[in-house]
Chimera marker file (.cmm) of the C-alpha trace (Angstrom):
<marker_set name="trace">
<marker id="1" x="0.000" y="0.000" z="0.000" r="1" g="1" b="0" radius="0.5"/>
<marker id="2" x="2.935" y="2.411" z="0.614" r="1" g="1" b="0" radius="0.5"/>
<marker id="3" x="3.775" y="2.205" z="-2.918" r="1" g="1" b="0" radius="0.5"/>
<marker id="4" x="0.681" y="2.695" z="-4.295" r="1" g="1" b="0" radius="0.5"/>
<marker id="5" x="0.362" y="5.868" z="-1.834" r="1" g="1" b="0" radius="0.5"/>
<marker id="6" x="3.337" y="7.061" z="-3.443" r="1" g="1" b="0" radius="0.5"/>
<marker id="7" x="2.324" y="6.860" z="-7.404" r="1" g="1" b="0" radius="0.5"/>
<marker id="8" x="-0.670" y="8.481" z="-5.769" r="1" g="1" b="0" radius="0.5"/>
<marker id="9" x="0.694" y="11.280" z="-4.387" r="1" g="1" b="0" radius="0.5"/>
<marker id="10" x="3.143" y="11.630" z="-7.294" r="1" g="1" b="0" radius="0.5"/>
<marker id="11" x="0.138" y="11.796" z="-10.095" r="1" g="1" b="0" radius="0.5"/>
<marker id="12" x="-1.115" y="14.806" z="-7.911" r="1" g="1" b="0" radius="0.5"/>
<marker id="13" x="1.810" y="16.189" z="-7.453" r="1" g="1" b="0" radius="0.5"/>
<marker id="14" x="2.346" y="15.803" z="-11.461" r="1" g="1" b="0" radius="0.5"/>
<marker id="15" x="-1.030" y="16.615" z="-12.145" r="1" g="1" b="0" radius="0.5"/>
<marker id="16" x="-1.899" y="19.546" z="-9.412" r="1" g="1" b="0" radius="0.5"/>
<marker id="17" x="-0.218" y="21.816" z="-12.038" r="1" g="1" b="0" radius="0.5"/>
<marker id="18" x="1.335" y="24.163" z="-9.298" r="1" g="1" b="0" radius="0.5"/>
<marker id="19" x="5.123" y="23.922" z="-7.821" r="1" g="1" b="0" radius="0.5"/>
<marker id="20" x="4.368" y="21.610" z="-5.459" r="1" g="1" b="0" radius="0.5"/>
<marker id="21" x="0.800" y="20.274" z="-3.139" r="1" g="1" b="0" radius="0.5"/>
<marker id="22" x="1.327" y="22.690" z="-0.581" r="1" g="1" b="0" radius="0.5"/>
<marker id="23" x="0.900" y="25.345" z="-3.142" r="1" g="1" b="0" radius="0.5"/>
<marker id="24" x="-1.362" y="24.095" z="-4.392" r="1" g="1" b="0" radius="0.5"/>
<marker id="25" x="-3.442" y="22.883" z="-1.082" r="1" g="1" b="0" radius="0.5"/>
<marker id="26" x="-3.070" y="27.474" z="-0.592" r="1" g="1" b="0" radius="0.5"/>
<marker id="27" x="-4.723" y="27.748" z="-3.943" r="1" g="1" b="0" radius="0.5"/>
<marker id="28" x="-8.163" y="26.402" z="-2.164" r="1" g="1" b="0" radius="0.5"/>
<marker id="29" x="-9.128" y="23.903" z="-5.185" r="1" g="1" b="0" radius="0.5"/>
<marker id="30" x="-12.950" y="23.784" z="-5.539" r="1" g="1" b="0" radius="0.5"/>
<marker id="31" x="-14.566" y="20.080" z="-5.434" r="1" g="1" b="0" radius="0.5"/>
<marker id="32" x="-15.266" y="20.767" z="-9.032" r="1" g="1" b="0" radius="0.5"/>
<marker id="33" x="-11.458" y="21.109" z="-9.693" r="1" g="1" b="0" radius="0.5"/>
<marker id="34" x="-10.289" y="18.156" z="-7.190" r="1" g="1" b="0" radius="0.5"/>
<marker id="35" x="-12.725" y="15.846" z="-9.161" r="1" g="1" b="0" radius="0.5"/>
<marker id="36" x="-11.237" y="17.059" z="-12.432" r="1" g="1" b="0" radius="0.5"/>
<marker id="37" x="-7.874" y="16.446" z="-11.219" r="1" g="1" b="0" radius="0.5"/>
<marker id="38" x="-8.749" y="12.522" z="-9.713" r="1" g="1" b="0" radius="0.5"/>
<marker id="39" x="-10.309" y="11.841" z="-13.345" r="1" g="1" b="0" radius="0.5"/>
<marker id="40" x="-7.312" y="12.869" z="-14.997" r="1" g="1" b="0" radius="0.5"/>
<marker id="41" x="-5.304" y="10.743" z="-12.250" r="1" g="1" b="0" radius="0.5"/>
<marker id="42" x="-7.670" y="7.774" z="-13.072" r="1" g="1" b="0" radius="0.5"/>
<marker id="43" x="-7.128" y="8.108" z="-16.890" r="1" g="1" b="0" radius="0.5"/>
<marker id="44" x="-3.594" y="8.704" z="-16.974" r="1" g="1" b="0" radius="0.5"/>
<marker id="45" x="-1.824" y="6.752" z="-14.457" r="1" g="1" b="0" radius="0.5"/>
<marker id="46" x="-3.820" y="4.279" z="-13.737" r="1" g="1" b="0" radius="0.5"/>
<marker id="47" x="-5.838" y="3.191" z="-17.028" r="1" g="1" b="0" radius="0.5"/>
<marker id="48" x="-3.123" y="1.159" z="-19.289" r="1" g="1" b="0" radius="0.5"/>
<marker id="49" x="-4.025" y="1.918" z="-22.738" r="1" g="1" b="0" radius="0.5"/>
<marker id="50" x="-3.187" y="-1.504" z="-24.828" r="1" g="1" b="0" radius="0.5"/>
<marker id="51" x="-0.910" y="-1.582" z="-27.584" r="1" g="1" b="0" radius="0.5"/>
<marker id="52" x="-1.827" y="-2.788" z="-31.057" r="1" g="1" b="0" radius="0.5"/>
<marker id="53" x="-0.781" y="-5.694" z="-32.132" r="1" g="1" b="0" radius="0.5"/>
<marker id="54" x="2.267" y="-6.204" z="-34.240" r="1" g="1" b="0" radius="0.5"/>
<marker id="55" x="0.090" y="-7.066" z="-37.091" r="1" g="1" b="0" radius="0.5"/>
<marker id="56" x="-1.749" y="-3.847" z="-37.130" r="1" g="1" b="0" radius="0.5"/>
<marker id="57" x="1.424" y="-1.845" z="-36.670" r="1" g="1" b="0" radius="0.5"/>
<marker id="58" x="3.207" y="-3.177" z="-39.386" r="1" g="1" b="0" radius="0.5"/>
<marker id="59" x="-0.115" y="-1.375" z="-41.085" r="1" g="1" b="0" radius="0.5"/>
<marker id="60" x="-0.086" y="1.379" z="-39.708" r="1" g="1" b="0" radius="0.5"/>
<marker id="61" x="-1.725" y="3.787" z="-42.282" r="1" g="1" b="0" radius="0.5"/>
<marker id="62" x="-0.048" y="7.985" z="-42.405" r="1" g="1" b="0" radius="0.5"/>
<marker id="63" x="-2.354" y="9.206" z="-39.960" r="1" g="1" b="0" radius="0.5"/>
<marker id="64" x="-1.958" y="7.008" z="-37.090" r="1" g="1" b="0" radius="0.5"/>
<marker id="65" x="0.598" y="8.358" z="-34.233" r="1" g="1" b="0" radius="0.5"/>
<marker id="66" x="3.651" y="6.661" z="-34.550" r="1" g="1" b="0" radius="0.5"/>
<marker id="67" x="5.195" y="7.172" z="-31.284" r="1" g="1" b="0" radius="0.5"/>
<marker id="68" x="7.076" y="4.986" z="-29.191" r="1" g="1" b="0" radius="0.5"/>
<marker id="69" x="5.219" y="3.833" z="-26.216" r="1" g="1" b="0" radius="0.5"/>
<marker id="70" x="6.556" y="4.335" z="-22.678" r="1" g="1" b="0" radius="0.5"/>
<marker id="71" x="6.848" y="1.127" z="-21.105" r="1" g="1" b="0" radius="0.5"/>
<marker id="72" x="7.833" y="2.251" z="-17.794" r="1" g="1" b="0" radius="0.5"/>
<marker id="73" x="5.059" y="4.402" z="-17.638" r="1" g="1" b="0" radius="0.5"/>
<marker id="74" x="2.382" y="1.796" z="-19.155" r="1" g="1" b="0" radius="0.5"/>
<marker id="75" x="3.968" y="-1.005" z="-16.400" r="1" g="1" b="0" radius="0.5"/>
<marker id="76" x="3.189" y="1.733" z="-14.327" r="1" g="1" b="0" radius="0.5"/>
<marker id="77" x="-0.478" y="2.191" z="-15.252" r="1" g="1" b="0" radius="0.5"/>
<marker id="78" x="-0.428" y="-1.602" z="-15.104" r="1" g="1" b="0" radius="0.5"/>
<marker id="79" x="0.604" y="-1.728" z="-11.403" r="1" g="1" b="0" radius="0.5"/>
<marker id="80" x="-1.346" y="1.374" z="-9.975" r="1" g="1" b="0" radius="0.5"/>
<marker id="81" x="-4.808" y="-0.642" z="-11.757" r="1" g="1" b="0" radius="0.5"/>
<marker id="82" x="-3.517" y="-3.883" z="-10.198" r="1" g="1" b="0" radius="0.5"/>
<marker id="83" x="-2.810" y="-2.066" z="-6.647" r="1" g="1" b="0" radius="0.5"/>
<marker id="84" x="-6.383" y="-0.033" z="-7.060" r="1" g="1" b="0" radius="0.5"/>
<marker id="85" x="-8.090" y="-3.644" z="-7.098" r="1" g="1" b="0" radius="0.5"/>
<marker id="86" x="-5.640" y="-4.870" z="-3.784" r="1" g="1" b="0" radius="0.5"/>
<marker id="87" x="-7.128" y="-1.768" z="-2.118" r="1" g="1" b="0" radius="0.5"/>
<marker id="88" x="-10.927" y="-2.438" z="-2.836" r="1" g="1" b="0" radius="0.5"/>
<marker id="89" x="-10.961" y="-6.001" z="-2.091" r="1" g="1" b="0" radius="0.5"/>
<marker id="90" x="-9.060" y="-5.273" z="1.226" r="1" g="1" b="0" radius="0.5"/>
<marker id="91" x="-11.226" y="-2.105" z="1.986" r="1" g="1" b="0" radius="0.5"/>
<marker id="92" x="-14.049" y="-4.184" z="1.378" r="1" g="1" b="0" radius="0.5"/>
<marker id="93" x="-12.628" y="-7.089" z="3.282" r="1" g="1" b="0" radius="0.5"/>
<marker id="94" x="-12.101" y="-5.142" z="6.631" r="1" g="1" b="0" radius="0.5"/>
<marker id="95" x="-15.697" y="-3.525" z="6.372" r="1" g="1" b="0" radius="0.5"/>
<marker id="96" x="-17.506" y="-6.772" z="5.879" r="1" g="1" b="0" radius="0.5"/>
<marker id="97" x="-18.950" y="-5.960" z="2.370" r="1" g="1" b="0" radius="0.5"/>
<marker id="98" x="-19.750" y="-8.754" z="1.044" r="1" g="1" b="0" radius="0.5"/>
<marker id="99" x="-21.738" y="-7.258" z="-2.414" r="1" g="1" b="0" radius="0.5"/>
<marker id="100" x="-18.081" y="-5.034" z="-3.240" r="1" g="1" b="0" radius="0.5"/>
<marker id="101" x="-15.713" y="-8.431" z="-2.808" r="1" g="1" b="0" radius="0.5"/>
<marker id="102" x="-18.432" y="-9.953" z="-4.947" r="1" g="1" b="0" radius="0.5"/>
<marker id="103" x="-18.342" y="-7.743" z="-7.591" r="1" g="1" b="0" radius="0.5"/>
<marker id="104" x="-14.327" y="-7.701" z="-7.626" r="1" g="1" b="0" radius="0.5"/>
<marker id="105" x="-13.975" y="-11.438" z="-7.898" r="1" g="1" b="0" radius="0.5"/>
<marker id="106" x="-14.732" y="-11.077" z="-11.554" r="1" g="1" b="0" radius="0.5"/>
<marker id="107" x="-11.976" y="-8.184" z="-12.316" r="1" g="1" b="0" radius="0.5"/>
<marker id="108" x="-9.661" y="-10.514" z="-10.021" r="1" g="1" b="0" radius="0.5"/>
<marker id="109" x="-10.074" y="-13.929" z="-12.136" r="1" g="1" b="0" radius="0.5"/>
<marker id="110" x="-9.103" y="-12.085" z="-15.361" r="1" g="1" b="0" radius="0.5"/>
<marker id="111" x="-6.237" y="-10.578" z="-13.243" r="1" g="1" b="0" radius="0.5"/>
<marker id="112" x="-4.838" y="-14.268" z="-12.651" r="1" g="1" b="0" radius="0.5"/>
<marker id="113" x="-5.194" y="-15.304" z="-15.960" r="1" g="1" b="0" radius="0.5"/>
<marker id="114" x="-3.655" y="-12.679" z="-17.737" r="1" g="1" b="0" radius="0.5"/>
<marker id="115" x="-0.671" y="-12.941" z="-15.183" r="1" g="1" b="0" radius="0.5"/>
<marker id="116" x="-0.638" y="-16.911" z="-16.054" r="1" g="1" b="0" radius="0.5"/>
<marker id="117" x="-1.852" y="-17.870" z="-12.624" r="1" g="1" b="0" radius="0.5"/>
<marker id="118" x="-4.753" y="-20.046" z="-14.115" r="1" g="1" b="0" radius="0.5"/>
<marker id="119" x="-5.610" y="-22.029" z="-10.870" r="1" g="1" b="0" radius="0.5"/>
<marker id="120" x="-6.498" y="-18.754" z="-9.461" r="1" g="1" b="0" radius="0.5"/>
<marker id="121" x="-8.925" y="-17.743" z="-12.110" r="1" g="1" b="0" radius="0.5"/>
<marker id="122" x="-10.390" y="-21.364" z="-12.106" r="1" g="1" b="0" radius="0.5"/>
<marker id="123" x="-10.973" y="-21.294" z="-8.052" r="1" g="1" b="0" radius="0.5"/>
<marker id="124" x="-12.258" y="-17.590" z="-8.204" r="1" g="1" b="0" radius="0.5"/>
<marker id="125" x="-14.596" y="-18.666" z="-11.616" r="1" g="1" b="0" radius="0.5"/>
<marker id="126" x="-15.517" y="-21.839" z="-9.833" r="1" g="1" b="0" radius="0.5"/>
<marker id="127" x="-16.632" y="-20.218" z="-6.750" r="1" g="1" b="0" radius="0.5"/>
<marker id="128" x="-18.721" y="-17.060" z="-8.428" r="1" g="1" b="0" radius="0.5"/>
<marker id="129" x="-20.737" y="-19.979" z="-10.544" r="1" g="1" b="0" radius="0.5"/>
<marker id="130" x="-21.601" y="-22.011" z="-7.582" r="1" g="1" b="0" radius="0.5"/>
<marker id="131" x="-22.446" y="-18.575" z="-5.846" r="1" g="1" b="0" radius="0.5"/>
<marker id="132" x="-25.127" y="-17.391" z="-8.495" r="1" g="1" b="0" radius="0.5"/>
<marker id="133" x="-25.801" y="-20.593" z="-10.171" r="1" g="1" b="0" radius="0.5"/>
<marker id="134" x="-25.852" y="-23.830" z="-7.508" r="1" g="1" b="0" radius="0.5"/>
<marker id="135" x="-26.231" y="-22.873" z="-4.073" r="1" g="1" b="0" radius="0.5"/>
<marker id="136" x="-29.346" y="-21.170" z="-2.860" r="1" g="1" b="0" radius="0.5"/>
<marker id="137" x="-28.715" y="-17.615" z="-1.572" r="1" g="1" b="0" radius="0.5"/>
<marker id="138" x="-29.635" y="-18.834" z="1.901" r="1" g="1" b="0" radius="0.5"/>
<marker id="139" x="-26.918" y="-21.310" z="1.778" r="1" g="1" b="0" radius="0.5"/>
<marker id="140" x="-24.180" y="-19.108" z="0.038" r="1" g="1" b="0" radius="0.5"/>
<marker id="141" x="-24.656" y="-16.629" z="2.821" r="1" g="1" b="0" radius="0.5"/>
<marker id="142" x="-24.202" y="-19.466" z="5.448" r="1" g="1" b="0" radius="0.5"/>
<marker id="143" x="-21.363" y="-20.607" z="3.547" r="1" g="1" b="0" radius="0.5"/>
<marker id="144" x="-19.423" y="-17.518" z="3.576" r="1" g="1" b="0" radius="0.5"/>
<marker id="145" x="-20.074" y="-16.496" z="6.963" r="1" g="1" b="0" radius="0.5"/>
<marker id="146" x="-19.628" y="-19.767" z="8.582" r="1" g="1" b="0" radius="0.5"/>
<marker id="147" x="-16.219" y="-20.390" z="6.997" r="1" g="1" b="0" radius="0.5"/>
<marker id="148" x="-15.054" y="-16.727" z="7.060" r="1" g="1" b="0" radius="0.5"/>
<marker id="149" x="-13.766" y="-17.062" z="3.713" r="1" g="1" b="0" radius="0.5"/>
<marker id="150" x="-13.028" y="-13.209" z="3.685" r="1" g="1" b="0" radius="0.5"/>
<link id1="1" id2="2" r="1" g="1" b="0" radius="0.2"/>
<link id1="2" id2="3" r="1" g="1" b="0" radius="0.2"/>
<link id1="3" id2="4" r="1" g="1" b="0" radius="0.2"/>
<link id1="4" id2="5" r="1" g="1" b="0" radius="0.2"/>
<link id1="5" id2="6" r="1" g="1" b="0" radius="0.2"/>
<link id1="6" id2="7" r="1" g="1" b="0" radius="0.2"/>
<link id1="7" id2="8" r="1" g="1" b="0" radius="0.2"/>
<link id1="8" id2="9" r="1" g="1" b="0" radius="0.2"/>
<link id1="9" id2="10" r="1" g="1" b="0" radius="0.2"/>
<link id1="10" id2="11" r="1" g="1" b="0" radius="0.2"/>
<link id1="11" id2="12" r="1" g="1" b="0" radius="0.2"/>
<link id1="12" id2="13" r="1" g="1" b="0" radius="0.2"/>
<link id1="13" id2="14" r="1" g="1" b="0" radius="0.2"/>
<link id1="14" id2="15" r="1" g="1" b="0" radius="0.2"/>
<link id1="15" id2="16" r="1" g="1" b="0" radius="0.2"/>
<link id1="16" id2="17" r="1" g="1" b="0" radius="0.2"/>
<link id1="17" id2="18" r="1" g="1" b="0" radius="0.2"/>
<link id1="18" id2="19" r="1" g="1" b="0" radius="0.2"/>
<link id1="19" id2="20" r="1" g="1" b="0" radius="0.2"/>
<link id1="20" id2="21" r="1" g="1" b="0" radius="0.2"/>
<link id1="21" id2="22" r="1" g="1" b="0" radius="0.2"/>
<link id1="22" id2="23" r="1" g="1" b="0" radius="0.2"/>
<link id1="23" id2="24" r="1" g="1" b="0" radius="0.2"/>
<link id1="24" id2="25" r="1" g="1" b="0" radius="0.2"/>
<link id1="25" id2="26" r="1" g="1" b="0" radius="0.2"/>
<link id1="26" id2="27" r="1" g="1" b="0" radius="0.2"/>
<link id1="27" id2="28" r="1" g="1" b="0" radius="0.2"/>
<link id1="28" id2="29" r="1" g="1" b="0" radius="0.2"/>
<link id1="29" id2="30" r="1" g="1" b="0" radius="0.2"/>
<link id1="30" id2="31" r="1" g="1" b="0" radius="0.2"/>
<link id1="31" id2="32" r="1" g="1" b="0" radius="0.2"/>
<link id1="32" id2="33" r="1" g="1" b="0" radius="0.2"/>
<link id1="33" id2="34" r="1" g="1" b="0" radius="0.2"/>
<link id1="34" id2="35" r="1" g="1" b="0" radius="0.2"/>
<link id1="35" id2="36" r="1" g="1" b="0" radius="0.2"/>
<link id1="36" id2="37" r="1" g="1" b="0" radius="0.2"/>
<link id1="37" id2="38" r="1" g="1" b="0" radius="0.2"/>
<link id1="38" id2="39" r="1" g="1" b="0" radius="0.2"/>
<link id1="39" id2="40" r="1" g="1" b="0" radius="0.2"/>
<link id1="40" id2="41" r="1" g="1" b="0" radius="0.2"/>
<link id1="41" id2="42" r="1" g="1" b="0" radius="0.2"/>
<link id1="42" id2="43" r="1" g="1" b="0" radius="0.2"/>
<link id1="43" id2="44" r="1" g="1" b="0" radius="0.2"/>
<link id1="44" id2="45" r="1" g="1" b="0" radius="0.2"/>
<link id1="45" id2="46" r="1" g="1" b="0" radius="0.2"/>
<link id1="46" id2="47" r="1" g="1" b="0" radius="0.2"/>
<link id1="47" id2="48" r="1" g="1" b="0" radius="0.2"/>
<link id1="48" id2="49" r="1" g="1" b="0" radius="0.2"/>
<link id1="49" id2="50" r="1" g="1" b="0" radius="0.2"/>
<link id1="50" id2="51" r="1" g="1" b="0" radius="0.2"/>
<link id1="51" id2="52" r="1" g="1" b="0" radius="0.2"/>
<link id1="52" id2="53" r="1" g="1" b="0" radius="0.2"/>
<link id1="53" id2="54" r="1" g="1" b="0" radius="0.2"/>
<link id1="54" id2="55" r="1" g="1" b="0" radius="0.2"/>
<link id1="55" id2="56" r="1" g="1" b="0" radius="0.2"/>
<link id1="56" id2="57" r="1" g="1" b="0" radius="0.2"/>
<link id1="57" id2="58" r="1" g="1" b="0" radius="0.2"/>
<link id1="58" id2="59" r="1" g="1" b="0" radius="0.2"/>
<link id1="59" id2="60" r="1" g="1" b="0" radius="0.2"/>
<link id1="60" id2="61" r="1" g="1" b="0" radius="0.2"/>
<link id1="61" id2="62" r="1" g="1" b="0" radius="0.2"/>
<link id1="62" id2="63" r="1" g="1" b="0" radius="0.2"/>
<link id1="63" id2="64" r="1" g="1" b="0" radius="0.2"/>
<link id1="64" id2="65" r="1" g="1" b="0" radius="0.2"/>
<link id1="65" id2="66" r="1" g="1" b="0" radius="0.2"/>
<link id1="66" id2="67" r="1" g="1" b="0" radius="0.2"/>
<link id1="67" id2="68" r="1" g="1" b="0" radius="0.2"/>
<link id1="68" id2="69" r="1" g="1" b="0" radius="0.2"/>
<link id1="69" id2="70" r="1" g="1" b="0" radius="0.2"/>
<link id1="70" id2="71" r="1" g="1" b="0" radius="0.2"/>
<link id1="71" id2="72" r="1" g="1" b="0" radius="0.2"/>
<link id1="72" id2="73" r="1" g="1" b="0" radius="0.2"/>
<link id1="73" id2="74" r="1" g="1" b="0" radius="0.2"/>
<link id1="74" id2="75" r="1" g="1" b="0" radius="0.2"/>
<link id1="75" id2="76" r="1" g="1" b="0" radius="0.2"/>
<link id1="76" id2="77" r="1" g="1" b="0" radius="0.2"/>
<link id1="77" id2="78" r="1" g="1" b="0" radius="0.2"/>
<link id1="78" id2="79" r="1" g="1" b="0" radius="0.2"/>
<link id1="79" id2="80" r="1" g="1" b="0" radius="0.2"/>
<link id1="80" id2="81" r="1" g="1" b="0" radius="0.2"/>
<link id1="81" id2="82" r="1" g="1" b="0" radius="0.2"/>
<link id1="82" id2="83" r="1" g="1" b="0" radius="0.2"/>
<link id1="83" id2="84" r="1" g="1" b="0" radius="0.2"/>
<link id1="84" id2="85" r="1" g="1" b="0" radius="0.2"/>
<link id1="85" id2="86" r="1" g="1" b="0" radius="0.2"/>
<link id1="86" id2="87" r="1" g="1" b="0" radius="0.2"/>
<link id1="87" id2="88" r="1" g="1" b="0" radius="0.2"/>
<link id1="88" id2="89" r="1" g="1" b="0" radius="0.2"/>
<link id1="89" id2="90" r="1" g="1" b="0" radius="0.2"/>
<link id1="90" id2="91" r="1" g="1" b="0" radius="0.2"/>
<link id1="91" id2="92" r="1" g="1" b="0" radius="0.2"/>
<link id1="92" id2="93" r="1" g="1" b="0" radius="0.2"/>
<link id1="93" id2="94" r="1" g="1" b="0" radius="0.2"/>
<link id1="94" id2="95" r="1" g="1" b="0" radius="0.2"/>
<link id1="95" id2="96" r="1" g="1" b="0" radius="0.2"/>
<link id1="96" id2="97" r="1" g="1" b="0" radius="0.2"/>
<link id1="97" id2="98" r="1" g="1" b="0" radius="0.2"/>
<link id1="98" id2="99" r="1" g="1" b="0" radius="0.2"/>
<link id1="99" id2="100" r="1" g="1" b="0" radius="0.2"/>
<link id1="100" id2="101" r="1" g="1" b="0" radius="0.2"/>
<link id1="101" id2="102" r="1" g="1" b="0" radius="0.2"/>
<link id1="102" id2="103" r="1" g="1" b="0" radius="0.2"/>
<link id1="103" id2="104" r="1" g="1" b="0" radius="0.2"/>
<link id1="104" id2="105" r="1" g="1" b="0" radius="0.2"/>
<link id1="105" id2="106" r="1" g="1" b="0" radius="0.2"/>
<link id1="106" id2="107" r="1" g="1" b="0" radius="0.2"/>
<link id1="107" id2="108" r="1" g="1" b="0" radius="0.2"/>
<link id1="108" id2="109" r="1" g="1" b="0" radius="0.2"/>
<link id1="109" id2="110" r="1" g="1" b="0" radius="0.2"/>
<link id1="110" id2="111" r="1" g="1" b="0" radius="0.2"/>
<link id1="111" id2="112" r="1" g="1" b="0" radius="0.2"/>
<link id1="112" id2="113" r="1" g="1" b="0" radius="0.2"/>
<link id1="113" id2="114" r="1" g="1" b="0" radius="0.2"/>
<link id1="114" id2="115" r="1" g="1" b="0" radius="0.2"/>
<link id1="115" id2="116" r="1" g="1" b="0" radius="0.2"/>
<link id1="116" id2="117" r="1" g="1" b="0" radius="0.2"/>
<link id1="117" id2="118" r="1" g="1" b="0" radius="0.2"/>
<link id1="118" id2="119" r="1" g="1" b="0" radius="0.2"/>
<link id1="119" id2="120" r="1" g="1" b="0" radius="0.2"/>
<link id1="120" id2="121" r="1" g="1" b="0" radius="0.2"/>
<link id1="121" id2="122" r="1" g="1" b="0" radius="0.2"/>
<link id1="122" id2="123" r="1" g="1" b="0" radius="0.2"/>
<link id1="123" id2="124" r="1" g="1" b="0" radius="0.2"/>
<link id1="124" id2="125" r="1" g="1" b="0" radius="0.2"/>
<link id1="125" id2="126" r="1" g="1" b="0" radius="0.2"/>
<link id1="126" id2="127" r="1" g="1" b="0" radius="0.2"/>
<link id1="127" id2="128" r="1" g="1" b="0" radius="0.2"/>
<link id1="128" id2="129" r="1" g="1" b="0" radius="0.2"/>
<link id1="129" id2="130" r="1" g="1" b="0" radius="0.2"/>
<link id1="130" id2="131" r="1" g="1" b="0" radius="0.2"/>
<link id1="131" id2="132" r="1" g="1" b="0" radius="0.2"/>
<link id1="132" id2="133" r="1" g="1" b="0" radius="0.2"/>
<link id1="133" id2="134" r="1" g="1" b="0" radius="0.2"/>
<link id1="134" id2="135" r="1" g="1" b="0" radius="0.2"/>
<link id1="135" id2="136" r="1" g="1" b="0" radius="0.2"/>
<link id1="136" id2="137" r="1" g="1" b="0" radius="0.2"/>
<link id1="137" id2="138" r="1" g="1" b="0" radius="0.2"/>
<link id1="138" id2="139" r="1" g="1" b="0" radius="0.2"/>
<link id1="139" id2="140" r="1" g="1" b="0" radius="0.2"/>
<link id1="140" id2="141" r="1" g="1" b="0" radius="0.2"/>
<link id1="141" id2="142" r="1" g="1" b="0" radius="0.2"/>
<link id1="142" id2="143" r="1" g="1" b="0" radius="0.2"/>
<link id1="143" id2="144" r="1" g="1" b="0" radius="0.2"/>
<link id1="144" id2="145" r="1" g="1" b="0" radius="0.2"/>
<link id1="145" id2="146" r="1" g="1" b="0" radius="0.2"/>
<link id1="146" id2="147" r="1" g="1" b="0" radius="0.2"/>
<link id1="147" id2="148" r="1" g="1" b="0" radius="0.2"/>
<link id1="148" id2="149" r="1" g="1" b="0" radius="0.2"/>
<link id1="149" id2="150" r="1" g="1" b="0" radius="0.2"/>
</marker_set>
C-alpha cells in the first residue's frame, strides 16, 4: 500500500499543475477542480491503454501516431490498476462488504489469468458460478459467513 500511496501522491503532485501540493493545497481547489484532477489521475496513471498488435502496426496507415510507447510508464499504469483492485478487495474485506468483494472477484479472475496464474482464475470462476448458479442464496450466505472465507 505504501507504494501505491506514493504513485498516488506523485500523479497529484504531477497533475496539481502548481510547484508543489502545498501550493497548491493554498490555492483552495474547488470540489469541481479536485474531481477534475482525480479523473485525470484515473485516466492517466492508472488506465493502461493496450498496444496494437504487431500485425496492425506493421499497417499502420499515415495518420496514425507513430510514437514509441513508454513502457515504464504503461507497467506503471499496469501496477497502480492492479494495486487499485488490492485496495478495494481489502477495503471491502475489513468492512464486511460482502456485495463489493463480490463484484471484484470477476476483475480478479481475469487478473490471474492474464498474469498466467490459471488455478487462481479457475478457483475464483468456480466459486462465483456455484455462488449465483448452484447454491441457494440462503446457503451461500451461510457458507461464507460460517467459513469466514473473507
Amino acid at each position: 500500500m505504501q507504494i501505491l500511496q506514493g504513485i498516488i501522491v506523485n500523479a497529484w503532485r504531477k497533475e496539481c499543475g502548481h510547484f508543489s501540493l502545498a501550493v497548491f493545497a493554498s490555492s483552495d481547489p474547488t470540489a469541481d477542480k479536485l474531481l477534475e484532477i482525480t479523473d485525470k489521475i484515473l485516466i492517466t496513471h492508472a488506465t493502461p491503454i493496450h498496444e496494437p498488435s504487431k500485425k496492425k502496426r506493421n499497417h499502420a496507415t499515415l495518420f496514425e501516431d507513430s510514437e514509441p510507447t513508454d513502457m515504464a510508464h504503461h507497467n506503471l499504469q499496469l501496477l497502480t490498476r492492479d494495486l487499485l483492485y488490492v485496495l478495494e478487495l481489502t477495503s471491502a474485506i475489513s468492512h464486511g462488504d460482502w456485495g463489493r468483494i463480490e463484484d471484484i472477484l470477476g476483475n480478479l479472475a481475469m487478473i490471474f489469468h492474464g498474469a498466467g496464474s490459471n488455478n487462481y482464475c479457475s478457483e475464483i470462476l468456480h466459486f462465483l458460478f456455484n455462488l449465483k448458479k448452484i447454491w441457494t442464496p440462503e446457503f451461500a450466505c451461510d457458507f461464507i459467513f460460517t467459513f469466514r472465507l473473507f
